[in-house]
Biopython code that builds the backbone (N, CA, C, O; Angstrom):
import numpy as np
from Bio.PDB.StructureBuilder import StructureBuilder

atoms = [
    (1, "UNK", "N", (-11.336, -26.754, -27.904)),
    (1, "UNK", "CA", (-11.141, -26.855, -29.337)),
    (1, "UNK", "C", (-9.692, -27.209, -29.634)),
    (1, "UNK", "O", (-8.671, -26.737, -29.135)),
    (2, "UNK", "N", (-9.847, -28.205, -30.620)),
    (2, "UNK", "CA", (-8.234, -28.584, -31.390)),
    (2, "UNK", "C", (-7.910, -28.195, -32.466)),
    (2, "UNK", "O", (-8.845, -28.504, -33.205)),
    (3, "UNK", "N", (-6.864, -27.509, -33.253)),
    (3, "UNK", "CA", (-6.684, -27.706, -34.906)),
    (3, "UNK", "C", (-6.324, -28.788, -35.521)),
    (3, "UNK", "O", (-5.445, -29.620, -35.298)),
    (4, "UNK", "N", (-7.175, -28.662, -36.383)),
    (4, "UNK", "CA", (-7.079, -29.797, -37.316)),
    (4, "UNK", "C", (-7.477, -29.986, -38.694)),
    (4, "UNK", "O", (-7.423, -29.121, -39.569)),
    (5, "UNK", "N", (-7.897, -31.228, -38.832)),
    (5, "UNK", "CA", (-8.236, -31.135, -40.557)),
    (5, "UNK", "C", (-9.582, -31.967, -40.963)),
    (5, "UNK", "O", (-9.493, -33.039, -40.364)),
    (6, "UNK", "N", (-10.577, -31.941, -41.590)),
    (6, "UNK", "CA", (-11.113, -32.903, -41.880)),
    (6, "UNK", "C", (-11.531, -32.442, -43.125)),
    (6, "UNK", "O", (-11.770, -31.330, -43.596)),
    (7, "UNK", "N", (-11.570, -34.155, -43.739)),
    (7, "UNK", "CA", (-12.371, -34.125, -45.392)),
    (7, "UNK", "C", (-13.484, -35.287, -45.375)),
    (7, "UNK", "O", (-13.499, -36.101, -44.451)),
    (8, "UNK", "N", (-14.314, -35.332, -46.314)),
    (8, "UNK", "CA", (-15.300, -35.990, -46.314)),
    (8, "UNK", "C", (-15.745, -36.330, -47.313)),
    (8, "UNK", "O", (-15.129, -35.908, -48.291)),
    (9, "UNK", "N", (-16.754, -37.059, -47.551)),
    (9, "UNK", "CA", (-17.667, -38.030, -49.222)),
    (9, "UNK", "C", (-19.012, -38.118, -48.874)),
    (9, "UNK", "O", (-19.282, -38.789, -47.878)),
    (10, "UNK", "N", (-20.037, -37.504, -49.577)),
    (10, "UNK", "CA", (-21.294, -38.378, -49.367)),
    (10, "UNK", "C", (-21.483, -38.546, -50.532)),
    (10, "UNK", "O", (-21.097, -37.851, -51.472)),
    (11, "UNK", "N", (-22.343, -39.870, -50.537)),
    (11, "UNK", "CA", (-23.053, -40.144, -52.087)),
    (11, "UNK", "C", (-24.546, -40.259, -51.570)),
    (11, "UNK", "O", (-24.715, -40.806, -50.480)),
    (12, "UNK", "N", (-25.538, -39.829, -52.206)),
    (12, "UNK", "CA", (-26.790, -39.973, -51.838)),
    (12, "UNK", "C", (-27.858, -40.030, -52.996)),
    (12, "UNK", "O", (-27.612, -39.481, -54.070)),
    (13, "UNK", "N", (-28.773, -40.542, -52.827)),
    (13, "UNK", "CA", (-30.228, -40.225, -53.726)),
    (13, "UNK", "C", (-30.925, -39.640, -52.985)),
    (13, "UNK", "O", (-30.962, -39.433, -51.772)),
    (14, "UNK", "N", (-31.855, -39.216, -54.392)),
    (14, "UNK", "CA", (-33.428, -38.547, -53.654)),
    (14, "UNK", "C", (-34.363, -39.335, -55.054)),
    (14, "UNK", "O", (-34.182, -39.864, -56.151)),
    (15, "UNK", "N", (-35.336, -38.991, -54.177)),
    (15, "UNK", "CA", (-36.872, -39.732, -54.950)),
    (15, "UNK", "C", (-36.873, -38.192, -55.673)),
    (15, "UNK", "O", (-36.205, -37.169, -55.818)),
    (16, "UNK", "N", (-38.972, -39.267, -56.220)),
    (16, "UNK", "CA", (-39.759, -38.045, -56.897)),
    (16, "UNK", "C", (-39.943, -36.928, -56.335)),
    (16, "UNK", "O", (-40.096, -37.081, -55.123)),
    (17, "UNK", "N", (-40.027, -35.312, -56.839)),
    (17, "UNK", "CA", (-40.820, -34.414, -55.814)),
    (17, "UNK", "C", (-42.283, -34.678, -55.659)),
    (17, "UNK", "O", (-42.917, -35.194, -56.579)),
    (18, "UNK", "N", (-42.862, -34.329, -54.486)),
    (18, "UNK", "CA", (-44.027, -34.609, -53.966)),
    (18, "UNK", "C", (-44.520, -33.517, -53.607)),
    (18, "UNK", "O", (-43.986, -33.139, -52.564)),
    (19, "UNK", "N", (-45.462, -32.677, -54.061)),
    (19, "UNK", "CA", (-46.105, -31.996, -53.704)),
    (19, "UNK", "C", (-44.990, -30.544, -53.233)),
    (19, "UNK", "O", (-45.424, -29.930, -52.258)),
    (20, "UNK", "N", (-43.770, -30.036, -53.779)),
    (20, "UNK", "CA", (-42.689, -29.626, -53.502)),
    (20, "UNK", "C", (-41.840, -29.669, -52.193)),
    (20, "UNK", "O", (-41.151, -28.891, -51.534)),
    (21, "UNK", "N", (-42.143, -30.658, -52.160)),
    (21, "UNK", "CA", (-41.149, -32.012, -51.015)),
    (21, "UNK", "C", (-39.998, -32.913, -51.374)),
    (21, "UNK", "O", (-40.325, -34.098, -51.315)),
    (22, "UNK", "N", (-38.619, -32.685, -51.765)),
    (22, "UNK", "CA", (-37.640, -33.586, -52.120)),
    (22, "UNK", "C", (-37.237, -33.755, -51.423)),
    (22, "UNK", "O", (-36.567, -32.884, -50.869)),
    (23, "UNK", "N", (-37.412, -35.740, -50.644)),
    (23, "UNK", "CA", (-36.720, -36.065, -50.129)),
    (23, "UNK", "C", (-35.633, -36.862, -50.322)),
    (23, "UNK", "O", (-35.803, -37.128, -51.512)),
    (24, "UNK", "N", (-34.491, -37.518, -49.961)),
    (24, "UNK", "CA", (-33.353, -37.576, -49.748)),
    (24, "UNK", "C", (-32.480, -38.540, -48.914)),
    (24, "UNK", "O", (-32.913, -38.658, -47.768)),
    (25, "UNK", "N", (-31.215, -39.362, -49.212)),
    (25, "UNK", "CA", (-30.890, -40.088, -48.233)),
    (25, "UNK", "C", (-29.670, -40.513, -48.787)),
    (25, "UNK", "O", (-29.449, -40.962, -49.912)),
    (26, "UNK", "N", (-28.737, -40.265, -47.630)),
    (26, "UNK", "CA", (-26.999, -40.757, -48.083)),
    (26, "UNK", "C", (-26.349, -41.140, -46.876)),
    (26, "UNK", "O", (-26.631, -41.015, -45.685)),
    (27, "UNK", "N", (-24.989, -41.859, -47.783)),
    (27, "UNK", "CA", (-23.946, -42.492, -47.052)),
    (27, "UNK", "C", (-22.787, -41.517, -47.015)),
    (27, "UNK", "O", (-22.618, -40.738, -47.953)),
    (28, "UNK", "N", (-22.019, -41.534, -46.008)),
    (28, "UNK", "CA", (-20.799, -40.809, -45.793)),
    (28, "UNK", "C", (-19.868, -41.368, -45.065)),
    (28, "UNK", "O", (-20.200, -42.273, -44.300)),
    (29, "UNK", "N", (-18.317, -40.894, -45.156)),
    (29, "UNK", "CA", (-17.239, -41.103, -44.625)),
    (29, "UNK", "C", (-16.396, -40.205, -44.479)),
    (29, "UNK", "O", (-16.239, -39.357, -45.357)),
    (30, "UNK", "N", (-15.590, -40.206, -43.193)),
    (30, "UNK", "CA", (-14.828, -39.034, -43.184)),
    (30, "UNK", "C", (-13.627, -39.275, -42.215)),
    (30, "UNK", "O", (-13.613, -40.020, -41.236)),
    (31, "UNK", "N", (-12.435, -38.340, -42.783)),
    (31, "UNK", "CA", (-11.166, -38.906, -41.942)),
    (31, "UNK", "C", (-10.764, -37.268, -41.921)),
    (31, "UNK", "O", (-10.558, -36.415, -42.785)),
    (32, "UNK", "N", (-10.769, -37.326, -39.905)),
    (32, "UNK", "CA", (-10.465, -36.147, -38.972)),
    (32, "UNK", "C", (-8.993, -36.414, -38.605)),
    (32, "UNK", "O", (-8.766, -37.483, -38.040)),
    (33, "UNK", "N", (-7.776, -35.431, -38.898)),
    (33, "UNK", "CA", (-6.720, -35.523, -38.215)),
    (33, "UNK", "C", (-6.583, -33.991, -37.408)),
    (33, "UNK", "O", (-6.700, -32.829, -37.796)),
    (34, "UNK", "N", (-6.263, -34.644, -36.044)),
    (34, "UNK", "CA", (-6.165, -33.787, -35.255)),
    (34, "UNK", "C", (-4.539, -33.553, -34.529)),
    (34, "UNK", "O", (-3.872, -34.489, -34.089)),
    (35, "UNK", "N", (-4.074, -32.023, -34.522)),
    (35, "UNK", "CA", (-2.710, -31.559, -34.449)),
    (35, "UNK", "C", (-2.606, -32.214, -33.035)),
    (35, "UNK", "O", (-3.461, -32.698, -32.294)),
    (36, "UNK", "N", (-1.067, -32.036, -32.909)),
    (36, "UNK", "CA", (-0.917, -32.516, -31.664)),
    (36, "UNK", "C", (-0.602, -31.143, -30.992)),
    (36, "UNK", "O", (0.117, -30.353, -31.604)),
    (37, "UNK", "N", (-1.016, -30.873, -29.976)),
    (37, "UNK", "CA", (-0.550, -29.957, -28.914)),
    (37, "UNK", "C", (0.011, -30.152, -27.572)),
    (37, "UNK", "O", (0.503, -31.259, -27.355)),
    (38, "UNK", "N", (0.031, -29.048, -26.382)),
    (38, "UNK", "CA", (0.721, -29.454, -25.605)),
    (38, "UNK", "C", (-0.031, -30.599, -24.408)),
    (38, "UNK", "O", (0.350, -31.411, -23.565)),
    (39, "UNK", "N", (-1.315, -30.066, -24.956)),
    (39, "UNK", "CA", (-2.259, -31.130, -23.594)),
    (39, "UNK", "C", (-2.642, -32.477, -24.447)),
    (39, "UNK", "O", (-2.850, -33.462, -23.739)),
    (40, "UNK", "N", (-2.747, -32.635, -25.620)),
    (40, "UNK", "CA", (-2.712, -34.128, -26.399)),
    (40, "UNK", "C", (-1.914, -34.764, -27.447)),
    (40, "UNK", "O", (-1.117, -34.196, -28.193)),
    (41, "UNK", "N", (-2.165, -35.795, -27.424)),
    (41, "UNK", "CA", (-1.202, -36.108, -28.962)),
    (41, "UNK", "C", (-1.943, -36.181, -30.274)),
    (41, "UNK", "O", (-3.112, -35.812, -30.387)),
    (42, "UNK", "N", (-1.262, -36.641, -31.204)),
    (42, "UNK", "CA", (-1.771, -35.993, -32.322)),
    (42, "UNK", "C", (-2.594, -37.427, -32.745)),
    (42, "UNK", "O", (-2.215, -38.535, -32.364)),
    (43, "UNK", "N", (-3.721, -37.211, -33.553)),
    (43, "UNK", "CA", (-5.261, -38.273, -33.206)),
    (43, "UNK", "C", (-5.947, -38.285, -34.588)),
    (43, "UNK", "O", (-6.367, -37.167, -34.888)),
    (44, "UNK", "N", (-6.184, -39.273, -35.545)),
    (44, "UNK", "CA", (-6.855, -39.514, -36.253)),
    (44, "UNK", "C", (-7.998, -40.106, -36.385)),
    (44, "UNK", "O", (-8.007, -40.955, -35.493)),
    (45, "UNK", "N", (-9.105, -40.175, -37.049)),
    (45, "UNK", "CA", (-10.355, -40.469, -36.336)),
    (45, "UNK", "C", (-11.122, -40.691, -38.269)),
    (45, "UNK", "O", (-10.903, -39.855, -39.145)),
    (46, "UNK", "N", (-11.988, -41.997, -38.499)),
    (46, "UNK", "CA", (-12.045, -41.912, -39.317)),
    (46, "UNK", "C", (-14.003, -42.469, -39.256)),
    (46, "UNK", "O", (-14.227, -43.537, -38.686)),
    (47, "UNK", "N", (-14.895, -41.891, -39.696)),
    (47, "UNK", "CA", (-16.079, -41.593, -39.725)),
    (47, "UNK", "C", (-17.277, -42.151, -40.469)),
    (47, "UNK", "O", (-17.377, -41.534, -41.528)),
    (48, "UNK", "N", (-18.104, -42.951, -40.361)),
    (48, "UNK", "CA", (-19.153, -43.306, -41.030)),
    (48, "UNK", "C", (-20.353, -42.959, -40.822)),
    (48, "UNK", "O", (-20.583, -42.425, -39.737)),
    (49, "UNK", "N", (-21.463, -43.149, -41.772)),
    (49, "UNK", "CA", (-22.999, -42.677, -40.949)),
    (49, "UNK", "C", (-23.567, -42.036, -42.077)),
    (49, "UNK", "O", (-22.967, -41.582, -43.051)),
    (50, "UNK", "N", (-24.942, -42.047, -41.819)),
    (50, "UNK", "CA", (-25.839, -42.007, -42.726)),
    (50, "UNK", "C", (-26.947, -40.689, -42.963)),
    (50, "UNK", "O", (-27.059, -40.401, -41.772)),
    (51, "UNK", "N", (-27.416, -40.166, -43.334)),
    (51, "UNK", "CA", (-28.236, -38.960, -43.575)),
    (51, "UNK", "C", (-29.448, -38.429, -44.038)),
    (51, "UNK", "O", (-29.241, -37.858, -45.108)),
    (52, "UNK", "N", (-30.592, -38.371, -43.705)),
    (52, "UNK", "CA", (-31.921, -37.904, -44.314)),
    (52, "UNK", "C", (-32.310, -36.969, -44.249)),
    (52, "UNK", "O", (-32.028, -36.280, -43.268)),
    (53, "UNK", "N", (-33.061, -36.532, -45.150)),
    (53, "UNK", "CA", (-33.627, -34.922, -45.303)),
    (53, "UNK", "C", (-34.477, -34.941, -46.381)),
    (53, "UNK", "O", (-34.788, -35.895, -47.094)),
    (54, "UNK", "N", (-34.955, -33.352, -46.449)),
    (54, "UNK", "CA", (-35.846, -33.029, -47.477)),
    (54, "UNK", "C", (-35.550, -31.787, -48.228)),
    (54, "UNK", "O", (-34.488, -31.329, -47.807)),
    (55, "UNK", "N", (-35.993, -31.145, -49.052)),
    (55, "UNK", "CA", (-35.845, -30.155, -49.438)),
    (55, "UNK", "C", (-37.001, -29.361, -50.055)),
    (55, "UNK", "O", (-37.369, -29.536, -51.216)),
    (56, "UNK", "N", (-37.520, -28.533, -49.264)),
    (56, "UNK", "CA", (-38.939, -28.103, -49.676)),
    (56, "UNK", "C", (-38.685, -26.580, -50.386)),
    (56, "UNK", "O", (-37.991, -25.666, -49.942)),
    (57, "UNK", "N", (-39.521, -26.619, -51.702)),
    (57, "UNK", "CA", (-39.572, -25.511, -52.346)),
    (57, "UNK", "C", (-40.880, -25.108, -51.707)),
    (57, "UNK", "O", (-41.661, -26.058, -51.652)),
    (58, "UNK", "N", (-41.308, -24.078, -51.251)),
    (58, "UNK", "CA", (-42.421, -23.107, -51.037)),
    (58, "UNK", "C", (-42.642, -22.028, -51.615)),
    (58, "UNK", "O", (-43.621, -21.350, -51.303)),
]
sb = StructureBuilder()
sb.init_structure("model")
sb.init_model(0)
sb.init_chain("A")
sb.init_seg("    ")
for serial, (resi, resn, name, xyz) in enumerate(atoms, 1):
    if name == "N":
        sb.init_residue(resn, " ", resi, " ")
    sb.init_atom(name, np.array(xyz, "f"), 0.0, 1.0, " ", f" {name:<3s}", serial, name[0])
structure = sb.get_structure()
């Protein structure tokens, strides 16, 4: 493990509920800065990618 920092964005939609089924789907980005210590240097890392899901009321 390293210390560090990260922040992030998603924007997403969801459809109709279905039968109490909301599903779901987004974009994201994210920028990781990582400290420098004695075994690495210090490392920024910046993130894309996408996301699906649902959300079921029962």
């Amino acid at each position: 493990m390293s210390p560090g920092l990260r922040s992030g964005a998603l924007v997403g939609a969801s459809a109709l509920r279905v039968r109490n089924i909301l599903p779901w789907a987004g974009l994201g980005v994210a920028l990781e800065h990582v400290l420098e210590t004695s075994r690495q240097p210090r490392q920024r890392h910046l993130e894309g990618g996408a996301r699906v899901g649902f959300d079921w009321g029962f």
